[in-house]
C-alpha positions, 0 to 999 in steps of 0.5 A: 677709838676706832680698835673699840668697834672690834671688841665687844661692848660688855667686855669693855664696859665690865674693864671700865666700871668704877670697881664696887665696894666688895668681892660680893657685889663683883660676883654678882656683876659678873652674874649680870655681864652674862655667867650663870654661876660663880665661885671666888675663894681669897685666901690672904695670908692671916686672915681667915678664908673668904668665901663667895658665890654668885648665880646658879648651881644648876640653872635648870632646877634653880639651885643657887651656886654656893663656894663648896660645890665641887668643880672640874678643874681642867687643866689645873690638873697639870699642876698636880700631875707636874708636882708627881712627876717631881716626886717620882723623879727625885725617888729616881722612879722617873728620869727627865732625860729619858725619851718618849721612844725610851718609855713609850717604844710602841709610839715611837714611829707615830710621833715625831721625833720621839726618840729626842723628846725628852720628859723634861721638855714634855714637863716644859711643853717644849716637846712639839707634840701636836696638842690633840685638841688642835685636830680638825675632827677633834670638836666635830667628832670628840673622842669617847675614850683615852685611845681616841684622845691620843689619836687625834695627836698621833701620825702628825707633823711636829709644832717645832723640834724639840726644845726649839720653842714653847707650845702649849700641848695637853698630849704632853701631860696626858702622856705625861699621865700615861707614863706615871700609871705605867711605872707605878702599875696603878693610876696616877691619881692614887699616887696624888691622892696619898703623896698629895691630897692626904699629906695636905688634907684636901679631902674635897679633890677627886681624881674622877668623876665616877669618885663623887656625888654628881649633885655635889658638881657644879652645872656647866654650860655652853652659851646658846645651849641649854644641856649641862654639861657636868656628867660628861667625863673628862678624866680631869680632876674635881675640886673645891675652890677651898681644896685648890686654893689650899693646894696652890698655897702649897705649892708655892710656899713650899710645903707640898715638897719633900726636900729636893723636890721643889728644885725639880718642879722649878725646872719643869712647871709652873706655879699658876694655872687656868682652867678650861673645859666646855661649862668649865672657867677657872683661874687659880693664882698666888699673888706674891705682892699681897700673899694672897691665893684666889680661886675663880670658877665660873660655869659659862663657856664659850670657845669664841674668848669672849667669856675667857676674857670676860672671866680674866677681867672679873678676876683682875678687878677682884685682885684689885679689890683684895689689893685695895683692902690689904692697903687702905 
């Protein structure tokens, strides 16, 4: 027992109390285990989608969190960029054999071995490019625009020659990004929107901040601090936990594709995806055995993995929970 005194109480506690009666009364454990607000949407097949929040909207003006409040997504936002960039692969507007030196020459001496780095293996994040959030001045001196982004990723030694090894790298798909808005001469997230959202009707998805009303976004915070953090812009997608759960049933049923599509994606991505961003948890995932999505969003973050796991332990005992149900 001794490894317990390494992890913190809470965290073991929360593991190993018997599982409550309902999605609800876990929320609201969650809520007492430290996180100001909660979002969880079940999505079983044939049975109507079920709706839950726990906590607080806006912890300042005491606003109580409810399940259609919009979110930021954070890396979620790969997925949708991935499903484009099969898209635009199969109209042959893209090619995964093309090289970054290929459609970024002006990068080409500022990051290694841009001349071998495929799109595919950028796609597959088994490109090496350094992930700009590893930069030592990235959090001391966080970047205010695009160009500061890709900065903090450029002039670097690989992680690794490519294909050689995974590594997970958000310059992949900012580039990845980058490269979508240059062949099409307009911004990736139009295409999502009209290739995506409008086929799917997911009408509560936003490419952007400056899309929605900022009321309508969930408060984020930062244990210890007391800002809230939901007008800082990331660039990153906004979304119900209904319009992400509606997505990722589409995604792995298939029907987001045109024909041809989804052979491409299932060589370069994934079907699941976590999200994080300061004030911002998510975990969207399909769980074959049960056929069931869930959505889980909470709004307390801090970079030490305590509330990352925390939220990941919520989420499997909320999957128990649905589990448990769809067998009795």
């Amino acid at each position: 027992m001794s490894s317990l005194w390494f992890v913190p109480w809470i965290l073991v506690k929360a593991w190993i109390l018997p599982l409550p009666d309902t999605v609800q009364e876990q929320l609201n454990e969650g809520i007492g285990h430290g996180f100001d607000g909660m979002i969880v949407y079940v999505d079983q097949a044939g049975e109507p989608p079920e709706f839950y929040a726990a906590g607080w909207h806006d912890r300042k003006n005491k606003i109580p969190a409810y399940p259609q409040a919009l979110f930021k997504i954070a890396s979620i936002t790969k997925l949708y960029v991935a499903v484009a960039t099969a898209k635009l692969v199969k109209d042959q507007r893209l090619s995964l054999d093309k090289t970054l030196a290929d459609y970024f020459p002006e990068l080409a001496g500022r990051i290694e071995n841009s001349e071998r780095i495929t799109l595919k293996m950028m796609a597959q994040h088994r490109s090496g490019i350094p992930n700009f959030i590893d930069h030592p001045d990235y959090w001391k001196n966080p970047p205010k625009n695009k160009q500061e982004t890709l900065d903090y990723a450029l002039d670097l030694p690989a992680d690794f020659e490519p294909d050689e090894d995974y590594g997970y790298s958000n310059t992949n798909y900012m580039l990845i990004s980058d490269l979508i808005d240059k062949v099409l001469g307009y911004p990736h997230q139009q295409y999502i929107k009209e290739e995506i959202l409008i086929p799917l009707g997911l009408k509560n998805t936003f490419g952007s901040l400056h899309e929605v009303d900022i009321e309508e976004v969930m408060s984020g915070y930062y244990v210890g601090l007391e800002e809230d953090f939901k007008t800082e812009d990331t660039g990153l997608m906004l979304a119900t936990a209904e319009d992400v759960g509606k997505f990722l049933r589409a995604l792995n049923d298939g029907s987001v594709f045109n024909e041809g599509e989804q052979e491409i994606y299932s060589s370069i991505y994934f079907y699941e995806h976590t999200g994080l961003l300061v004030g911002y948890q998510s975990i969207a995932e399909y769980h074959k055995d049960i056929d069931t999505v869930v959505i889980q969003f909470n709004n307390t973050t801090n970079f030490d993995g305590y509330d990352w796991n925390l939220a990941e332990i919520i989420y499997n005992r909320i999957v128990q929970l649905v589990r448990n149900k769809k067998n009795s």
